[in-house]
C-alpha positions as CSV (number, residue, x, y, z in Angstrom):
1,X,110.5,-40.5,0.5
2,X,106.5,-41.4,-0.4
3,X,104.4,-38.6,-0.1
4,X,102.5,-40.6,2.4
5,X,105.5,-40.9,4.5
6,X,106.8,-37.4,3.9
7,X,102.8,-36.1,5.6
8,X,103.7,-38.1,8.2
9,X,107.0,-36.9,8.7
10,X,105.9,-33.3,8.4
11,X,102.7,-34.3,10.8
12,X,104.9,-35.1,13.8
13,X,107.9,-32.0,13.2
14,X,104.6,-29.7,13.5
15,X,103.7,-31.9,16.5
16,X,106.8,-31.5,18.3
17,X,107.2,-27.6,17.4
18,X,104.4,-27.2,18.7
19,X,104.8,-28.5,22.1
20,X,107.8,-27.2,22.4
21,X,106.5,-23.7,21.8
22,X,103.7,-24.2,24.5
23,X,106.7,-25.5,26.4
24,X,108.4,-22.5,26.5
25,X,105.4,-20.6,26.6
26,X,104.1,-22.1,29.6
27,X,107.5,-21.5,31.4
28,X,108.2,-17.7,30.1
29,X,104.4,-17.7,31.7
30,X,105.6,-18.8,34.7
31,X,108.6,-17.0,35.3
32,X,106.6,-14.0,34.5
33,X,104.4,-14.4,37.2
34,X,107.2,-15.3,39.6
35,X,109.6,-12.0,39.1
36,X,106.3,-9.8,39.3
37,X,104.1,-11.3,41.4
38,X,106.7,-12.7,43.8
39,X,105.4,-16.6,43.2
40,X,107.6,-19.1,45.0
41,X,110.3,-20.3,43.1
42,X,108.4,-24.2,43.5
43,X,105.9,-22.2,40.6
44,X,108.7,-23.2,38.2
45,X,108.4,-26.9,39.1
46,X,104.6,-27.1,38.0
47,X,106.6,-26.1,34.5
48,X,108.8,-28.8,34.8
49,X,105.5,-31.2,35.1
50,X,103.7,-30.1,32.5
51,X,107.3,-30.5,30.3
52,X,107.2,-33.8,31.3
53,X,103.7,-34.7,30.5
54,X,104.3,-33.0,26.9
55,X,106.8,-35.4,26.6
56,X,104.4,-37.9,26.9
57,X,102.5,-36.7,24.5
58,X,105.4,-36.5,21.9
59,X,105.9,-40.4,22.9
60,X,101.9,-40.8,22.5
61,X,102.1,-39.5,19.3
62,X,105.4,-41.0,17.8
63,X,103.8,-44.2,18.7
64,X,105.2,-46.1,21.9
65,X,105.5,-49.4,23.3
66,X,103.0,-50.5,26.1
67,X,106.2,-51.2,28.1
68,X,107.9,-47.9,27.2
69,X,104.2,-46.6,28.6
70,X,104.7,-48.1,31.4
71,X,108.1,-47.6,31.9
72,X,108.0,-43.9,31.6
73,X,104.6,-43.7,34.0
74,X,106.9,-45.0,36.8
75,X,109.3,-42.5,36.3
76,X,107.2,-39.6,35.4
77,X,105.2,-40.5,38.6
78,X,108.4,-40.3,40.5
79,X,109.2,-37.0,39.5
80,X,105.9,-35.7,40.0
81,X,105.9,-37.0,43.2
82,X,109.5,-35.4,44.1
83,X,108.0,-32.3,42.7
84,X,105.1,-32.9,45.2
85,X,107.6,-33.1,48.3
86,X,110.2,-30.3,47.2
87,X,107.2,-27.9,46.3
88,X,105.3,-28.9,49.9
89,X,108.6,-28.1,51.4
90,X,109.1,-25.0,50.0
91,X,105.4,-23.5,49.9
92,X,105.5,-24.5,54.0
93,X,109.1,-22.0,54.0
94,X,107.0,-19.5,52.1
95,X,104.2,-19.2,54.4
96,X,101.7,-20.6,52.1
97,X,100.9,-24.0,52.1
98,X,97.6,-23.7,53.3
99,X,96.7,-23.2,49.4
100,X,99.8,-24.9,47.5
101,X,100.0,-27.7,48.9
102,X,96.5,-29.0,48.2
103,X,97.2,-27.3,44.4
104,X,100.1,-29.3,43.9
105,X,98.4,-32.4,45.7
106,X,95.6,-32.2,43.0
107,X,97.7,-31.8,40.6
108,X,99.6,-34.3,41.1
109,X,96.6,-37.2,41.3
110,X,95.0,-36.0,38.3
111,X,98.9,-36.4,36.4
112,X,99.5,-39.2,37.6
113,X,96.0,-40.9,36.8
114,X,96.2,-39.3,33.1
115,X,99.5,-41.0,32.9
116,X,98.4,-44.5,33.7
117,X,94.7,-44.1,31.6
118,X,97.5,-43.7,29.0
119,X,98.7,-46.9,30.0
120,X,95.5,-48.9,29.5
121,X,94.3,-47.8,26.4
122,X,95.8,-48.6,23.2
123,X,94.5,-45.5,21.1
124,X,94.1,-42.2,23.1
125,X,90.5,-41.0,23.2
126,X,89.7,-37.3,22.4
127,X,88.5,-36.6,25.9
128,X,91.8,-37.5,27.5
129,X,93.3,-35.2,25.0
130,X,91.4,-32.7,26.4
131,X,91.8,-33.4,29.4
132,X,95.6,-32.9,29.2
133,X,95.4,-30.3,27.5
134,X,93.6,-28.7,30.2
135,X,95.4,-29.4,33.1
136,X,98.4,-27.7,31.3
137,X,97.1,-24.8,30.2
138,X,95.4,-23.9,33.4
139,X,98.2,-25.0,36.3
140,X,100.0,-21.1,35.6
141,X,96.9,-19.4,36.5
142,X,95.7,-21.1,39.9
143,X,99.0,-20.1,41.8
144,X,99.4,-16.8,39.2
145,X,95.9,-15.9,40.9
146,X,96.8,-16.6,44.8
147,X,100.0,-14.4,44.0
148,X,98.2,-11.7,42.4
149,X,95.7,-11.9,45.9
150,X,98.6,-11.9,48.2
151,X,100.8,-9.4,46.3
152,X,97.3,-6.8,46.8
153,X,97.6,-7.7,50.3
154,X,101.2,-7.1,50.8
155,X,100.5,-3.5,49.2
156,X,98.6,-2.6,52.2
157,X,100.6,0.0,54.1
158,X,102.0,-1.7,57.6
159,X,104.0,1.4,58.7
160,X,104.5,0.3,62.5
161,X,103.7,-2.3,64.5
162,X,103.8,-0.3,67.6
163,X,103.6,3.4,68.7
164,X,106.6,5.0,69.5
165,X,106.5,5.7,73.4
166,X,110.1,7.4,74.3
167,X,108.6,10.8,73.8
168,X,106.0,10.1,76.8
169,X,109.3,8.2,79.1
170,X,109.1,10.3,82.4
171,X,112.4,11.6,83.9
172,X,113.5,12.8,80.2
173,X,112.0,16.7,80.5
174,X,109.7,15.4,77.9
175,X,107.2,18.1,76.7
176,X,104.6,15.7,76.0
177,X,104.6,14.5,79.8
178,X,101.6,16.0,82.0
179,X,102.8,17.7,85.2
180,X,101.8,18.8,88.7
181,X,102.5,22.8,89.5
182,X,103.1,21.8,93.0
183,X,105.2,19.0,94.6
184,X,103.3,15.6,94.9
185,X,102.0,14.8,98.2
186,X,103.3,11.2,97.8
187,X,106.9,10.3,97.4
188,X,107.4,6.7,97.4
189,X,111.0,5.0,98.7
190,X,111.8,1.9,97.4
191,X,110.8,-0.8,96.8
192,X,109.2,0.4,94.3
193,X,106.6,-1.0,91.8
194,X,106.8,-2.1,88.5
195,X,104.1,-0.9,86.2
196,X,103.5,-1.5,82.9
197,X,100.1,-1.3,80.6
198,X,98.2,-0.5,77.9
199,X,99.8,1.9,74.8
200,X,97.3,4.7,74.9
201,X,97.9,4.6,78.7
202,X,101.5,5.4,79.1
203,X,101.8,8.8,79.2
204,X,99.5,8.6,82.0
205,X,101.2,6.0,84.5
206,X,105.0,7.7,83.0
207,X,103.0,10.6,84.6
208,X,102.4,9.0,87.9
209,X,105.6,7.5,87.8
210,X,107.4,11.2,87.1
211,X,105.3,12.4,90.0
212,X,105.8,9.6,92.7
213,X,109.2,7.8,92.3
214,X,113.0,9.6,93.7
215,X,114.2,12.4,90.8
216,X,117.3,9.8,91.5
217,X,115.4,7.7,89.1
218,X,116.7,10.3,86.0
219,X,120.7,9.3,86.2
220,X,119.4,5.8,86.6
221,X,117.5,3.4,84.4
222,X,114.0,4.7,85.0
223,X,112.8,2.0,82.2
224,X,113.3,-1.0,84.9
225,X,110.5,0.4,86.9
226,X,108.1,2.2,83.6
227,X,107.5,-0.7,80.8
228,X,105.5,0.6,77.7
229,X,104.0,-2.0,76.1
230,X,100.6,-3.7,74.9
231,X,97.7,-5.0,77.0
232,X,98.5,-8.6,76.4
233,X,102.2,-8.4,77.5
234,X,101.1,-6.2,80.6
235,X,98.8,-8.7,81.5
236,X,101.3,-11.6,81.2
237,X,104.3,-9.3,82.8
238,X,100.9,-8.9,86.0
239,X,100.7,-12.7,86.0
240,X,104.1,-13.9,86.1
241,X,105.1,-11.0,89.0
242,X,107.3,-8.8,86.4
243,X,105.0,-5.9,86.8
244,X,103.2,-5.0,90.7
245,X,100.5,-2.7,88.6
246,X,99.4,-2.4,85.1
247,X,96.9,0.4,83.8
248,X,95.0,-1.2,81.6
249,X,90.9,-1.3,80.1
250,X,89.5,-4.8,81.4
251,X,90.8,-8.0,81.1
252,X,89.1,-10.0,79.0
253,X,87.5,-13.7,79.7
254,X,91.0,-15.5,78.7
255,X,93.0,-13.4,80.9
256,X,90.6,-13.4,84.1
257,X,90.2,-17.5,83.6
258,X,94.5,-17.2,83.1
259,X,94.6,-15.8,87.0
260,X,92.1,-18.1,87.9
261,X,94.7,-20.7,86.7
262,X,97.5,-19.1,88.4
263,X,95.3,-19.4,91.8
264,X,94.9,-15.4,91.9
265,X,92.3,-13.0,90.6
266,X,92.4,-9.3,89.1
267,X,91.5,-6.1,92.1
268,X,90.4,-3.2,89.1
269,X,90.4,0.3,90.8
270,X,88.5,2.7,88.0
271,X,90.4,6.0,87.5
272,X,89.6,7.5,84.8
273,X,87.0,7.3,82.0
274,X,87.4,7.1,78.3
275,X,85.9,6.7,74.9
276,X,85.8,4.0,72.7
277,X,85.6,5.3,69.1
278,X,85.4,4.3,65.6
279,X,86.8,5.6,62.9
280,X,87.0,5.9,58.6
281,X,89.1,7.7,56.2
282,X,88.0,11.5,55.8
283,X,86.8,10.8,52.2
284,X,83.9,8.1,53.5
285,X,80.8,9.8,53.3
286,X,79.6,7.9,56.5
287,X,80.0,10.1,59.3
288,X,77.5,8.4,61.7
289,X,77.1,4.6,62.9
290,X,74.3,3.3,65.2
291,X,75.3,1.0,67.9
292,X,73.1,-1.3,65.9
293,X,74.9,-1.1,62.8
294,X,78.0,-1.1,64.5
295,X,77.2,-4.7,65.8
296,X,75.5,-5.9,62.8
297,X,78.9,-5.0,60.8
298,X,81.3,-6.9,63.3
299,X,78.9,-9.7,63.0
300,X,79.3,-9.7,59.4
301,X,75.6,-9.0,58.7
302,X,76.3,-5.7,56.9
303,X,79.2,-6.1,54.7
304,X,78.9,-3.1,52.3
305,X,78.7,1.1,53.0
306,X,76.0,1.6,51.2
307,X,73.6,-0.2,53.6
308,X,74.5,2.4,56.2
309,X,74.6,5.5,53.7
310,X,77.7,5.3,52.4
311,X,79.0,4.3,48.9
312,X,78.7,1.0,47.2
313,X,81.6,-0.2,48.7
314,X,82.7,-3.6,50.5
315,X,83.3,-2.8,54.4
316,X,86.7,-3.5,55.6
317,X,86.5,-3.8,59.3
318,X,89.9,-3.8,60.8
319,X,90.5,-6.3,64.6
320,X,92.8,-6.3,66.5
321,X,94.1,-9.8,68.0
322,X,92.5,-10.7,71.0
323,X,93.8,-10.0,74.3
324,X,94.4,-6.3,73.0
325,X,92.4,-3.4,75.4
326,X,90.7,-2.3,72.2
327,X,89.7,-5.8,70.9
328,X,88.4,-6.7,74.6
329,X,86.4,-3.6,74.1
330,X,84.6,-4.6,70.6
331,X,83.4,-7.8,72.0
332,X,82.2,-5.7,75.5
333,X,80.2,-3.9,73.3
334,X,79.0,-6.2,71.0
335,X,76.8,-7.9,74.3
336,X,75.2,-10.8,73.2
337,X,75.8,-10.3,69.2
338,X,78.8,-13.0,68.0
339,X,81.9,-11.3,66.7
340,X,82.7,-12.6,63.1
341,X,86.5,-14.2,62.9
342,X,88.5,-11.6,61.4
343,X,90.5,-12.2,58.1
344,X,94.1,-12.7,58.2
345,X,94.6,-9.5,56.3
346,X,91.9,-7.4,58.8
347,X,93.3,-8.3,61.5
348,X,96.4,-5.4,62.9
349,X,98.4,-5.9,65.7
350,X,99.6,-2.3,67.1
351,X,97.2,0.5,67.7
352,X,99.1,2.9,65.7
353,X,99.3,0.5,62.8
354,X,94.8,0.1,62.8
355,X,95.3,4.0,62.2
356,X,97.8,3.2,59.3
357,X,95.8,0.7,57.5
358,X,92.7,2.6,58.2
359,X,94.1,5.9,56.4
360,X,96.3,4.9,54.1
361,X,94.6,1.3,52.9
362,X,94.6,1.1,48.8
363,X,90.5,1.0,49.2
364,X,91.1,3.7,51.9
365,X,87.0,4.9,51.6
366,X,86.3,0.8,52.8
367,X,88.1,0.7,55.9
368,X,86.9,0.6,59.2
369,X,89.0,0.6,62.8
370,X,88.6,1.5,66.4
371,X,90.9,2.5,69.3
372,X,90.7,4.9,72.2
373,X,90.1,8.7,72.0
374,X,93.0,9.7,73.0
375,X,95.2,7.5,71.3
376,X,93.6,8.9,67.8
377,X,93.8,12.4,69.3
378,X,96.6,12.9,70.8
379,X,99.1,10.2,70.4
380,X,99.2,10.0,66.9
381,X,96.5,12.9,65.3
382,X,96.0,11.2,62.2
383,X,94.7,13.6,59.5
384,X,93.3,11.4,56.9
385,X,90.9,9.6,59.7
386,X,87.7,10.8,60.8
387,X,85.9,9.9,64.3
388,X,82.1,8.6,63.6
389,X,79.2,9.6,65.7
390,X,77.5,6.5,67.7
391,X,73.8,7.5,67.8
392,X,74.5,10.7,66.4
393,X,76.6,12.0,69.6
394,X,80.1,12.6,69.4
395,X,83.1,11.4,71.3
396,X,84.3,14.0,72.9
397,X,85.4,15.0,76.3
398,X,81.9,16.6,77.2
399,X,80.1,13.8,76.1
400,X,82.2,11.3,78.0
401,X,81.6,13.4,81.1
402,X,77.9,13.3,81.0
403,X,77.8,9.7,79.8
404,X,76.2,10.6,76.7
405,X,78.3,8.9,74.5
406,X,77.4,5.3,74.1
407,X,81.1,3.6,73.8
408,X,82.2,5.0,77.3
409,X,84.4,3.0,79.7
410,X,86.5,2.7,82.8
411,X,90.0,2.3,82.5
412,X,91.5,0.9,85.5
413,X,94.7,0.2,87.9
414,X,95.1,-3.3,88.1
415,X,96.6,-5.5,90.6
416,X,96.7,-8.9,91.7
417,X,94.6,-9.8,95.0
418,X,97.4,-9.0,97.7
419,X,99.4,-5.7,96.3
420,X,101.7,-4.4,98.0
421,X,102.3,-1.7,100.2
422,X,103.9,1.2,98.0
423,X,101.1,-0.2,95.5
424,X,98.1,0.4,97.7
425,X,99.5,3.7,98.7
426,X,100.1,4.9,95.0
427,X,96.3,3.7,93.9
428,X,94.6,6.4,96.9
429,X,96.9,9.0,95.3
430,X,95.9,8.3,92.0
431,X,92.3,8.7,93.0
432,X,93.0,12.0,95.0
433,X,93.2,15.1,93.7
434,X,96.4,15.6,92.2
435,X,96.1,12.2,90.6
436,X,93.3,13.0,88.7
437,X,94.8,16.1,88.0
438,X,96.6,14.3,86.2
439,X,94.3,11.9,84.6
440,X,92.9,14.9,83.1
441,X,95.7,17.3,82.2
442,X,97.1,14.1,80.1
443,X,93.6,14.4,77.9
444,X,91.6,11.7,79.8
445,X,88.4,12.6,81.7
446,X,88.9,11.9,85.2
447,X,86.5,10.0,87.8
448,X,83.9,12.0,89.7
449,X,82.8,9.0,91.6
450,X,85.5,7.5,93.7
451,X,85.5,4.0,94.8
């Protein structure tokens, strides 16, 4: 063997060791990121890509026929193509295709077009070079980045998606329940209604309930006639004729135009008043908000704690999906100020789980959530949240009474224009005397003006 042929000989062994090593670099790489990060399986296939387009480059350099070239574009387009499909497929399984599937599709262009550049030139420039080499060393870290963002996000704490209510279910000698001394002036005989309603209201209508309907209701299914729920299912339960009352904060603008729709409309009795609050983890240094800044942060205006006193910290302000009492209530009070879309991973669905992901969050001193007084207080009495101040007054009962604090609202039975009988007869007890007895020995703050 000439020494010129033995250089060359040596040239292309070092070649093809050396793309096999950033072969199997590139795919330990990969699986790497898959086992820790949790990357879709597909992640594997961008390996198998760049395999293939190494391979061209081993032809490249071993020196191929232009009808090889083409040969092995067609088929090499095919697979990337296939690997398009079976990774589109898979991401749209995974829940993610709003970012793969435009990573693989740009991928698989720019492949595909280096492949047939290789086609049409008969020695391959530098830039191209480059440019391959580029495209493979960089495809690992696109979907290795989106995994590391979505494994973050998945470490966020989602302990419940709902509050617990069976401890508040009347007719079960619960402790918890709020109770008249002396026998209720109203006994209803059936039928009788349905009610359902708002989380942080339950206790209160179980109360009613307890107070109202036959003790005969304890050895039967007391559940058929006391639903717990959320605000948007006690709506819908309203609206379909599931439910003859629901105790709920105001409908919001979908749900009034929805019974419009349905030919009907909303009668909302106030009885009772309540506090809309806001609340951080007990190490934020912020322990006051202005209504202002309140608005000017849901509009996305402010976005870090240190504008508002706090640390030099990004705000994390939790929603709830709309529909929800406490959601309905942010945009009541942010008037005429537009509400910023929350982000997929702000956004909570139960009230006890905004108290969760407020407390326990991995930035914890960030976060930012709302609910209802005595939801925070009573219901679940998280210790590692704090209440703010809104205009430096407190939510408390006091304050609520004398209308002080800012964030004060009705909360309301709600019916649909022609209630029933036993229905009208349960609202005027509810606004006498021993409902609002009730209303308040349950931890709200009862009405003083009666409607």
């Amino acid at each position: 063997m000439t020494d010129k042929k033995q250089k060359t000989y040596k040239e292309k062994l070092q070649i093809i060791v050396g793309i096999t090593l950033a072969s199997v670099f590139i795919c330990i790489i990969l699986i790497f990121f898959t086992y820790l990060y949790r990357i879709a399986y597909w992640g594997l296939f961008i390996g198998i890509g760049a395999l293939f387009i190494e391979m061209v480059i081993w032809r490249v350099r071993l020196g191929a026929t232009r009808g090889f070239k083409w040969l092995l574009t067609f088929f090499l387009s095919l697979t990337l193509l296939l690997i398009l499909c079976v990774g589109t497929i898979l991401s749209g399984l995974t829940g993610d295709i709003d970012f793969y599937f435009p990573f693989l599709l740009a991928y698989t262009v720019l492949l595909i077009g280096w492949l047939i550049g290789w086609c049409c030139v008969t020695q391959l420039p530098r830039w191209m070079k480059y440019a391959l080499l580029f495209l493979l060393s960089s495809a690992p870290f696109f979907p290795a980045g989106y995994a590391y963002y979505t494994y973050q996000k998945s470490k966020i704490p989602r302990l419940r998606e709902d509050f617990d209510l069976t401890a508040y279910a009347p007719f079960t000698h619960s402790a918890l329940l709020a109770r008249l001394e002396e026998e209720s002036t109203l006994q209803l005989a059936p039928p009788l209604p349905v009610m359902n309603g708002a989380t942080a209201l339950y206790p209160l209508y179980a109360a009613f309930a307890e107070a109202t309907y036959p003790e005969s209701l304890a050895d039967n299914d007391s559940i058929r006639y006391v639903w717990g729920g959320s605000t948007p299912r006690a709506f819908e339960s309203l609206l379909t004729g599931e439910a003859d009352i629901i105790f709920c904060a105001q409908p919001s603008r979908q749900q009034w135009e929805e019974a419009r729709e349905k030919g009907d409309t909303f009668l909302l009795t106030p009885i009772g008043k309540e506090a809309f609050v806001f609340f951080v983890h007990k190490d934020n240094p912020v322990v006051s908000l202005s209504s202002r800044e309140i608005r000017d942060i849901y509009s996305g205006k402010i976005t870090n704690w240190k504008e508002v006193g706090g640390k030099n910290k990004k705000i994390l302000p939790f929603q709830r999906p709309t529909g929800s009492g406490s959601q309905t209530m942010l945009e009541h009070i942010m008037e005429e100020v537009p509400l910023m879309p929350a982000p997929e991973d702000k956004e909570v669905m139960g009230m006890g789980e905004i108290i969760d992901r407020t407390s326990t969050y991995r930035n914890s001193q960030n976060a930012l959530g709302y609910s209802f007084l005595f939801f925070t207080q009573k219901m679940v009495a998280n210790q590692t949240i704090r209440l703010l101040e809104i205009d430096g007054i407190a939510p408390n009962k006091e304050n609520i009474a004398n209308g002080t604090y800012p964030f004060t609202g009705d909360f309301y039975a709600i019916t649909l224009s022609q209630p029933s009988e036993n229905v009208q007869k349960l609202i005027g007890w509810i606004l006498s005397d021993q409902g609002q007895q009730l209303v308040e020995q349950t931890g709200y703050v009862k009405r003083f003006m009666i409607y």
